[in-house]
Structures are given as C-alpha cells and as structure tokens.
N, C-alpha and C positions, 0 to 999 in steps of 0.2 A: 453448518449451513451449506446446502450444494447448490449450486445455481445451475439452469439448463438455457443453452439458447439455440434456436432453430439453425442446423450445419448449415455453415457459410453467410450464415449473420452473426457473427459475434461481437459482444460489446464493447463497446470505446465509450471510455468516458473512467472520473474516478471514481472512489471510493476512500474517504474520507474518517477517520479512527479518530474519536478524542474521548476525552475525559469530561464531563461537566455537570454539572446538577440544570442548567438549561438544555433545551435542545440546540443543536448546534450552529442552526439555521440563523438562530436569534445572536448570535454571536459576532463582533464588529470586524474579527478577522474574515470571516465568511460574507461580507455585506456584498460583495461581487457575484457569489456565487447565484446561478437562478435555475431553477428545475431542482432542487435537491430532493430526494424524497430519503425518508430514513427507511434501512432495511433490517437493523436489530436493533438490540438492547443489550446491557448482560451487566453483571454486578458491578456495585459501585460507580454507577454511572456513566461507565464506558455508551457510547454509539459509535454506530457504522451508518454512514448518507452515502448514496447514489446519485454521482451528477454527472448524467450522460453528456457526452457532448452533444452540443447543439439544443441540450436539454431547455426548454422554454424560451425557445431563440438566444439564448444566452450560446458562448463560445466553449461553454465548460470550463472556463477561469474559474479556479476554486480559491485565488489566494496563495495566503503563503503561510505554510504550516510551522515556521519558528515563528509569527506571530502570532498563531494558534497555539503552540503550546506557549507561550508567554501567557497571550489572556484565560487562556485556562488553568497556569501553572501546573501542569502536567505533560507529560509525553503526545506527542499529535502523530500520526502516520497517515501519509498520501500514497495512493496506489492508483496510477495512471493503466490501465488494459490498454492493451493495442487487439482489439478486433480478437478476444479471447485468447489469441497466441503467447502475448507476454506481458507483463508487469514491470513497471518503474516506479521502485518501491522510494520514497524520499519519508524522512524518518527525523524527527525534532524531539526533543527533551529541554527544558530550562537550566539544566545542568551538565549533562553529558553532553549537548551540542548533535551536529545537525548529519546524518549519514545518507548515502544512495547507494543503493543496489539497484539488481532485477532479477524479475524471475522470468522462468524460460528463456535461459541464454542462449538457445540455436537459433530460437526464433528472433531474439533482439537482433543478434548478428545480422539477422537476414535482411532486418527494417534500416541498421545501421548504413550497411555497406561498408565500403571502408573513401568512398568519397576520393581516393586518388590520396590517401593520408598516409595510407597504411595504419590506420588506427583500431584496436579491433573493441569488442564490449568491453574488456580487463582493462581498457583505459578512461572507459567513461564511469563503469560503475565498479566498487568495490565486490573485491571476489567472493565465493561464499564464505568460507572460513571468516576472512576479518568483515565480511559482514553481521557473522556470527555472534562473532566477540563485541561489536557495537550493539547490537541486537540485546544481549546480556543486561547489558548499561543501562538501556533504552528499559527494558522491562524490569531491573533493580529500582529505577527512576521510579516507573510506578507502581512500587511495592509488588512487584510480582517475583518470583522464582523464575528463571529460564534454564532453560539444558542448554551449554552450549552445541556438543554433537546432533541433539535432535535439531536446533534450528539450522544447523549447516546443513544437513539432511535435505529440508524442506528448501534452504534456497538453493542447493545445485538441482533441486529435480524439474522437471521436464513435465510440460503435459504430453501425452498419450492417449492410444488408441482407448483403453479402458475410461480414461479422464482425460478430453482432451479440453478442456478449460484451465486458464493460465490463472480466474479469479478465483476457482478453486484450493489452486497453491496459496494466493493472497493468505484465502479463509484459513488454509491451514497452518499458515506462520503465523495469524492474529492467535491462534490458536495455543501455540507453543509459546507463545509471548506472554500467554494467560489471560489475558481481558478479553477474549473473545471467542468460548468454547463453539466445536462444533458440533 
C-alpha cells in the first residue's frame, strides 16, 4: 500500500493494526477513538484504521493498545505519523508484552530535541536491532514468520527523496511482520 500526500501537508494522526473478526471501530478498547476510517484488510482478519488527528473533532486518542490486544487476544500495533516525517511505533502482544520504537530516527531526533536533558531518540525508543528481535515475538505471537535482518532493515531506514513518506516505512514493516502485504 503506498500513500501520497500533497508536499508540506503530511499526515498526523494514527494508524491502528489489529486482529478481529469485528471491525475494530466496534471494539471497547477503541470506544475513545472518533474519525477512524478503515484503510485495509488482509488475511485472517487483520485491519489497518486511520485516525487522523483532530479527525471528527475528536483529539486522535486511539486508546491503548495492550487493551487492544487483550480484547482481541492478539498482537495490536499503534503507529503515531509526525506530519509524514516519522513514526512512533508502540506494539502489544497478550504474551510477549508491550515494545516502542520509531521510524525515521533523524527526523524524531529533530521533533525530540534534547530539552536541556541531553537525552537523545536511543533513550526514548528502542533501537532497531532489539526492536527487531521484539518485532520477531510480536509476529510469532500472531502466527506469522518474521526475518529478523529484514525487519531491522526496515526500522533503521529513513524516508527520502525517492519515498519521502515516514507511513510508508510503517506499511513496510506491517509488511515483513506478515499481516499486512504490500
């Protein structure tokens, strides 16, 4: 799935990954959530929902996605855009437990700052590599195969000039996760 957005308007808001034989919308963890619209499907009942921020006067609160995968009993994934530049991946399973990364780490840097902390992204989210490796878990969880080197692949890369969409990377680690071809 490739998404395009007009340069210099790029998206904020999430993107939302579960598992269910409902739509996700109808679901008690999501009751906050307002504006969602669904943007795929793919086997076994996986969905992907779009909740822009500010989507339906709502604030883009989606929830919380270890409650989400609890009532789905499945693996859930949140992916926060910052304005197409980068991604804050937060990631649940009922049995592996709860991880965070990001994608496009130049660009998080740049949103982070360092606040007078000295604190740089490597403190807030986990790196790609052991993001990797939870990543594995997260997609054994829901009966999928993962590569570890392919998914480390996908979360050190960068958007660019060719692809400079950050929810593109999202699509492509849904992707290597397996519930979500593109």
């Amino acid at each position: 799935m490739r998404l395009w957005c007009i340069p210099g308007m790029g998206y904020w808001g999430y993107y939302v990954v579960a598992c269910s034989e409902r739509p996700l919308v109808e679901l008690d963890a999501l009751a906050g959530a307002r504006g969602m619209t669904l943007r795929t499907t793919a086997a076994d009942g996986w969905q992907v929902w779009a909740c822009p921020r500010g989507a339906g006067g709502g604030d883009g609160d989606v929830g919380n996605m270890n409650t989400l995968a609890r009532e789905t009993g499945s693996p859930a994934l949140f992916g926060y855009v910052m304005d197409s530049d980068c991604v804050v991946v937060e990631a649940a399973a009922p049995e592996s437990g709860a991880w965070t990364t990001c994608l496009g780490r130049t660009a998080m840097a740049d949103y982070l700052g360092d606040g007078g902390q000295g604190l740089t992204v490597d403190d807030y989210f986990l790196e790609p590599r052991d993001a990797a490796e939870r990543a594995v878990a997260w997609a054994a969880e829901a009966g999928r195969v993962a590569a570890e080197e392919a998914l480390a692949d996908v979360l050190a890369s960068e958007p660019g000039p060719v692809d400079p969409l950050a929810e593109n990377i999202l699509f492509r680690l849904l992707d290597r996760l397996g519930v979500v071809p593109l």
